[in-house]
N, C-alpha and C positions, 0 to 999 in steps of 0.2 A: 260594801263588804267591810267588817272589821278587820282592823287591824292584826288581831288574834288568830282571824281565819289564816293567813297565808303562814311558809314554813315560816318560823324564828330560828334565826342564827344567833347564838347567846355564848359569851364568855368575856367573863368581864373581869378591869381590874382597873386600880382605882390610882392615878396620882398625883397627889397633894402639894401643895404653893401658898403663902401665905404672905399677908404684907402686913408691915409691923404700923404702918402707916405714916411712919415718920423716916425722914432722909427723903432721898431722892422722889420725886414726885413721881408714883405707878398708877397706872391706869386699871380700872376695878378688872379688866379681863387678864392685867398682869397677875391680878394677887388673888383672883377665882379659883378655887379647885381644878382641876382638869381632870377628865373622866376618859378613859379606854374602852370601849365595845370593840369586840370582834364576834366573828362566824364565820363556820364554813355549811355549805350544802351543796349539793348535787343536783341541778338542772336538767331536764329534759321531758321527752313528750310525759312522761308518767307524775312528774314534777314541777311544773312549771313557774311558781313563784316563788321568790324570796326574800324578806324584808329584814332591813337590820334598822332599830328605832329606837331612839332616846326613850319614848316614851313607854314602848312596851317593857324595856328596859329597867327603868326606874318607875314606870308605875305610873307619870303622870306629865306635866310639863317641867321639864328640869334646866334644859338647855340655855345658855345664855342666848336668846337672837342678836342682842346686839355686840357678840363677839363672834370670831371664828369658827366654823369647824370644821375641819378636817377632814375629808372623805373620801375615799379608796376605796376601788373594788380591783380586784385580778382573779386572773381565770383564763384556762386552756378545754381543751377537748380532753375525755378522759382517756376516748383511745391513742395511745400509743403512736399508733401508725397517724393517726387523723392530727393527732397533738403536734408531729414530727413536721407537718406539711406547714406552707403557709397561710393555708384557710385560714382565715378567722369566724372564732367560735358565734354561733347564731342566739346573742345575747341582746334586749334593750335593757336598758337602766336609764334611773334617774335619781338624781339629789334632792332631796324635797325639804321644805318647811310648811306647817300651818300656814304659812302666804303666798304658797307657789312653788315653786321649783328654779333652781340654777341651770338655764340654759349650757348646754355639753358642745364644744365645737369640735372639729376633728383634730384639731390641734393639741387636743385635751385626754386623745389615745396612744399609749405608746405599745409596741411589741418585742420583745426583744427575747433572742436566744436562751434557754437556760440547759447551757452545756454539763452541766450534770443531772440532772432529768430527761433529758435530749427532747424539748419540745421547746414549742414557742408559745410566751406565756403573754398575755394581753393584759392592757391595763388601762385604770381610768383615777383620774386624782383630781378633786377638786377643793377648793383652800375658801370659802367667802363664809360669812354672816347675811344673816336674815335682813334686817334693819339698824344699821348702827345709830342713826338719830334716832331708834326706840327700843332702849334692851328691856325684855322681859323676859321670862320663864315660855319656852317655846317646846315645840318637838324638832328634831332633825331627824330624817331615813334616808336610807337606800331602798328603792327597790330597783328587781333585778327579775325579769320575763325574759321566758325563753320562747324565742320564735320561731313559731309552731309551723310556719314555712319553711324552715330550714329542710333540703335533702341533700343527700338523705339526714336521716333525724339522726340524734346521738346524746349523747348524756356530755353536760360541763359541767368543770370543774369551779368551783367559786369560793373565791376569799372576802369579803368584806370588812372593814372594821374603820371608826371615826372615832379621833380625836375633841373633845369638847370642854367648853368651862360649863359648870352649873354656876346656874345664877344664885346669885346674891346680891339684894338689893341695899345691903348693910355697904357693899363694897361701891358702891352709887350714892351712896349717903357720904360716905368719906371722904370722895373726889370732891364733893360740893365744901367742906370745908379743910385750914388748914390742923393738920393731925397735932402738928409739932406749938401751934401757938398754943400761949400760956391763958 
């Protein structure tokens, strides 16, 4: 299935970091651009997937693999009453790269109160890089199925959005020498 077939969660915003390349010694994911994606969508049986992806995003392989990214998703029940309980919402996800996926432990789910909403809002964060012995231009996603076993069935709520650098391989060239010699 292409990537185009499932929903897109799109809203983007860009921000910028730059290294002058002289002083202090920075490393090329210090002085990389960093990029903002986010989305929202609405899960359930009528609904069931949702992808948020560097690449659908920017159109192509952008991501640095061999640096960080950042990746969150959160999300509740839309009902009300179902939100207020401690069910938790009948979601799978995954973190994904062109080389596989970042294994999720439970340790890596948190839920917690949001007493001005009055529901209980679930959440997933994960922080790694693709390869750091090999940065190139990669894809980074989330995706995010609703399990269609869930009863009874019900619609979720979903926030996704990840933090990234685009690569540049100018800022890999520059590590390799000193900036400041004459």
């Amino acid at each position: 299935m292409k990537l185009q077939e499932y929903l897109p969660m799109l809203l983007i915003s860009i921000t910028i970091s730059s290294c002058n390349g002289c002083g202090d010694p920075q490393s090329a994911c210090e002085c990389e651009n960093e990029k903002h994606i986010e989305g929202y969508a609405t899960l359930g049986p009528a609904n069931q997937t949702a992808v948020l992806s560097t690449y659908d995003t920017d159109g192509g392989f952008t991501a640095d693999g061999g640096c960080h990214a950042n990746m969150i998703i959160s999300y509740h029940w839309s009902d009300s009453a179902r939100a207020a309980s401690e069910e938790m919402p009948c979601l799978n996800y995954s973190f994904e790269t062109v080389n596989g996926y970042f294994p999720i432990g439970s340790e890596s789910l948190t839920k917690e109160w949001d007493s001005y909403h009055g529901y209980y809002h679930w959440g997933v964060n994960i922080n790694e890089a693709s390869d750091f012995s090999n940065p190139e231009a990669i894809l980074y996603k989330i995706v995010c199925t609703y399990n269609s076993s869930c009863q009874p069935p019900g619609d979720i709520e979903l926030h996704a959005e990840m933090f990234y650098k685009v690569y540049n391989e100018a800022q890999y060239e520059r590590e390799e020498k000193d900036p400041c010699a004459n």
